[in-house]
N, C-alpha and C positions, 0 to 999 in steps of 0.2 A: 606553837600554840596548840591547846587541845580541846577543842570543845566538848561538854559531857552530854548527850542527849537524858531522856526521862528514863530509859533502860536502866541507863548506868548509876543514874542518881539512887536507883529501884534496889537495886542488886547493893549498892552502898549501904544502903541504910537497911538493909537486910542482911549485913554483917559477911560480907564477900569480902573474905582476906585476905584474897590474892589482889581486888580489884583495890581495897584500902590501902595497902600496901603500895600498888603504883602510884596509885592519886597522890599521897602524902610523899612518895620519891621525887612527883614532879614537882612539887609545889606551886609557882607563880605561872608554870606552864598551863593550868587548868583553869575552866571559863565553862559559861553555861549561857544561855541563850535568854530572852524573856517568854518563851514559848516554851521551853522546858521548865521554869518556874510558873509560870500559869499553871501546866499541865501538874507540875504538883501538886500545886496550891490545892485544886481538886479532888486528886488522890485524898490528900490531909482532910479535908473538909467529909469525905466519903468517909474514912475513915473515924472522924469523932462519930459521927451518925450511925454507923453503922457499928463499928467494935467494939471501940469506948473512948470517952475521953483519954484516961489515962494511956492507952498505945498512940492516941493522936499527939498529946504532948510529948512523950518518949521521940518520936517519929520524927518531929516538930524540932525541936531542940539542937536534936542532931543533925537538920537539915541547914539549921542557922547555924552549925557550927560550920558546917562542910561550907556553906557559901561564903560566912562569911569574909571572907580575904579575895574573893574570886571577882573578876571583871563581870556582868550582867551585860552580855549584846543583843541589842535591840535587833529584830530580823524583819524586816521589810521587803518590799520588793527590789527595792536601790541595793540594799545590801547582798541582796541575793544575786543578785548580777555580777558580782564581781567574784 
């Protein structure tokens, strides 16, 4: 299992070819946190406000494609213990 922090989500969706490349090798290996989707959420949100709509949608798009298949772990403190 791999989890993806906000870095790497970053660098994804900013057309890292080498990093696309792995992700899509691993396939069902790949998993992202509710803490790095927060933390996107964010980002996106800055971004319509600030760039434009249209790179927030681009942005956006791409992130629901990338998660879509991937497990969302909840990170608490219980989990974090283990």
């Amino acid at each position: 299992m791999i989890i993806l922090d906000t870095s790497a989500c970053i660098d994804y969706l900013n057309v890292n070819d080498d990093l696309k490349k792995k992700i899509e090798e691993q396939g069902d290996l790949i998993h992202i946190t509710a803490i790095t989707v927060y933390e996107m959420n964010i980002g996106f949100e800055r971004t319509k406000r600030i760039i434009s709509e249209k790179r927030y949608k681009q942005l956006y798009n791409c992130w629901l494609e990338l998660i879509s298949s991937m497990e969302i772990f909840s990170l608490g403190f219980k989990e974090s213990e283990k």
